[in-house]
C-alpha positions, 0 to 999 in steps of 0.5 A: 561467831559473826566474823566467823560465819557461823550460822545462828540456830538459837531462839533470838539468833545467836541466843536460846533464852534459859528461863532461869531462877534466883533464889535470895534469902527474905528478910522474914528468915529467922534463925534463933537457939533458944535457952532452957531460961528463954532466952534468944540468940539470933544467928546470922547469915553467912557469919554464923550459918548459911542454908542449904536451900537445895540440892541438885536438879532432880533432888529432893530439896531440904526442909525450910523450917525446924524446931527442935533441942540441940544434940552435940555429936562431935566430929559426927559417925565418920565410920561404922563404928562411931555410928553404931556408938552413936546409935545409943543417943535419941536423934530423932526429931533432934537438931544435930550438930557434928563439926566437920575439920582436924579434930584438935588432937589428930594430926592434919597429915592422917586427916587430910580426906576429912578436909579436902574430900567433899564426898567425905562431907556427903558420907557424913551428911549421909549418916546423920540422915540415918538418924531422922533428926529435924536438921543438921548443922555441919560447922567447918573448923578454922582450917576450912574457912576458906571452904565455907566462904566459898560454899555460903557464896554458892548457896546464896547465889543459888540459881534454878530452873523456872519449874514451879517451887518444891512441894511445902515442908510436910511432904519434903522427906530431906530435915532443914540443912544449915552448914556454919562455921565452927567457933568458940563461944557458938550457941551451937557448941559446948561452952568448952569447946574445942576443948570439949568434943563430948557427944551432948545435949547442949539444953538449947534449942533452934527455931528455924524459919528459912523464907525464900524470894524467888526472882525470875529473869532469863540466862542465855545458852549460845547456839551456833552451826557449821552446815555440813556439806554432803546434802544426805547427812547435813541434817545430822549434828557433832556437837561441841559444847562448853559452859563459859559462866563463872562464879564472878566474885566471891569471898576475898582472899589474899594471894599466896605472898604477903605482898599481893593484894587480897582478891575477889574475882574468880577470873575463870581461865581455865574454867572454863575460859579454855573450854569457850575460846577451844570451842571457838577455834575449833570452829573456826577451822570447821568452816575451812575443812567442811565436813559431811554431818553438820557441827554443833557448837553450844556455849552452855550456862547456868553450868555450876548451878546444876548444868541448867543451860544443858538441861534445858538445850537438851530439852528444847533442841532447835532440831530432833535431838536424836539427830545428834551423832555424839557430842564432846564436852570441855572443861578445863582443858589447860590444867597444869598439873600433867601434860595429860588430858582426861577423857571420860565417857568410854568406860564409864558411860552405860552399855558401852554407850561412848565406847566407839567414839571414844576409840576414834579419839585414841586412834586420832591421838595416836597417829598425831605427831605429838600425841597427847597422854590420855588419861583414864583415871577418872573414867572409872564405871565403880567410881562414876562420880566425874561422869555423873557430873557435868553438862555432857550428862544432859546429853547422855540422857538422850542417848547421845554419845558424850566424852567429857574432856578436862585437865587437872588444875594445881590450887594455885592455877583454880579459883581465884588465882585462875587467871591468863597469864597462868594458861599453857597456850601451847597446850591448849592449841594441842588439845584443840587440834586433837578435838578438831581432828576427832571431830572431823572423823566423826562428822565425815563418818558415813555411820554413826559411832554407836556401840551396839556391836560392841556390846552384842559381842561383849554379852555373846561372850558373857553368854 
């Protein structure tokens, strides 16, 4: 950004600093199922079962302590029906076990939601809440190994903001979460399964007492300004923004031939590699062209554990934050499987809220030479779940309008095998100079791309 000649507006130039959190495991953490004869069985933590220490910010966290008998209930209420028959066992107060993978004799084909879905996982964390127990355990089939290992790294790395702690246990309205592996032989499983699926009281119970080290230290947003060049309106802001951390090394796991070596590192090309390096050349042909409004350009961190580095930006502005005209999110965006693009925010936004911005991208794209395929799927307002999430959110909150603009990955391009030399540069400098070019008619606009004609003439016509 120096070489760039981009000016610094963070707290230590370049830098905002981000208090930030680690929350470890103590070593006073105990984790014991008890027999009907007294006797003691400690789990291990992440070879048996890893806690959810918290949800995200914002959410009311799990409880950290538990006692109770262990309830079995199979592959758990997947629908009404079975949480309806499941609605004769008492769970209340219980500790409830529910497998979660390929029931041994259904087919992968007609169960593959239940494997891939993570909102299939939360559908069933959901029911089971229902029930009132003391803690849920969700123990993942062989077929989801590789998901637990990756979740357990995830919950063992969990990184916060520095708010004060979450109130003790008698207050928390959320039983203790714990999600496993599911093996023969488990204490938390029929001696006879998998063979055995039966809903049961195993006769067993867990004592659970999860402590919790909390380490402070600081994370860094990275802040940087192209000074607009009309006097009137270089006070006002677009900005660009990117995450640019990453999980770093995770579970190990063995490439897709026998020959290749087993891999740690999650290298992050394109999540979110691609996102930084388009913020940088993005800026780079700011500094040429020079529009009227100022552009922002802000590498976000702390993105995987709950956008914490955009919360905090959003919250400690280095100027008034309704001075931000809108503001275009990348994540993503040199993903392989379409030549698509997917921008999110004009639909599912409230009120309309990115609407406008949103038709100055389609009416940039469309006068392109080659104009990239837009796609709208996930810009869905019945189905908002890619909105909701995300580093631009923090942004909308403030009434800021965002597009959030990602592509979509194959397995084999994503998490560990997510390295450069798989990237679509050409690609990514398309989806580079769309984003330049729509910023520049933003930034050069003489008004700001709200929506609210929009949507007084959208209620005039309901009326």
């Amino acid at each position: 950004m120096q070489l760039l000649g981009l000016e610094p507006v963070g707290d230590s130039l370049y830098l905002q600093r981000v208090p930030l959190v680690r929350e470890v495991l103590a070593r006073t953490t105990r984790l014991a199922v008890i027999s009907s004869g007294g006797r003691e069985q400690l789990l291990s933590v992440p070879q048996d079962v890893t806690p959810q220490l918290g949800f995200s910010e914002g959410q009311p966290h799990p409880n950290r302590t538990a006692e109770g008998e262990i309830v079995f209930v199979g592959y758990g209420p997947t629908d009404d029906a079975s949480q309806a028959a499941m609605a004769r066992l008492d769970l209340a107060g219980k500790v409830v076990v529910a497998v979660h993978g390929v029931p041994k004799k259904k087919s992968r084909e007609d169960h593959a939601p239940i494997l891939s879905s993570h909102e299939a996982l939360n559908e069933e964390f959901a029911r089971l809440l229902a029930f009132r127990p003391a803690a849920i355990i969700t123990l993942m089939t062989d077929d989801l190994r590789s998901t637990y290992e990756g979740t357990a790294a995830m919950l063992l790395h969990r990184i916060v903001s520095d708010r004060p702690e979450a109130p003790v246990d008698s207050t928390r309205q959320i039983p203790l979460v714990l999600i496993g592996q599911a093996r023969r032989g488990s204490p938390l499983l029929p001696r006879d399964w998998p063979n055995d699926n039966t809903p049961q009281a195993l006769g067993r119970r867990l004592e659970a007492n999860v402590d919790v080290e909390r380490q402070p230290f600081t994370g860094y947003n990275v802040v940087a300004l192209v000074r607009g060049s009309d006097p009137k309106l270089n006070r006002t802001y677009l900005a660009f923004g990117a995450n640019y951390d990453g999980w770093g090394i995770t579970p190990a796991l063995r490439g897709p031939s026998r020959r290749q070596a087993v891999d740690s590192i999650e290298n992050g090309a394109n999540n979110n590699g691609s996102g930084s390096v388009a913020l940088l050349a993005i800026a780079r042909q700011t500094t040429y062209w020079r529009p009227k409004r100022s552009v922002l350009f802000v590498w976000h961190v702390a993105h995987d554990q709950g956008s914490l580095g955009a919360r905090y930006f959003t919250a400690h502005p280095p100027f008034p934050i309704d001075s931000i005209v809108a503001e275009f999110n990348l994540e993503g965006v040199a993903g392989t499987v379409s030549d698509g693009l997917a921008m999110v925010g004009p639909r599912a936004a409230p009120n309309y809220l990115s609407w406008r911005v949103g038709m100055i991208v389609d009416s940039v794209n469309f006068a392109s030479a080659t104009p990239l395929r837009i796609e709208r799927e996930w810009d869905d307002p019945e189905a908002p779940r890619v909105y909701e999430h995300g580093d631009h959110l923090s942004y909308a909150e403030h009434r800021i309008p965002t597009l959030f603009f990602a592509s979509q990955c194959e397995s084999k391009t994503s998490g560990l095998y997510d390295e450069p030399r798989l990237i679509d540069y050409d690609r990514l400098a398309r989806v580079s100079q769309l984003l330049l070019e729509s910023g520049l008619a933003v930034a050069n606009r003489s008004t700001r791309p709200t929506s609210e004609a929009i949507t007084q003439s959208i209620s005039s016509r309901q009326e």
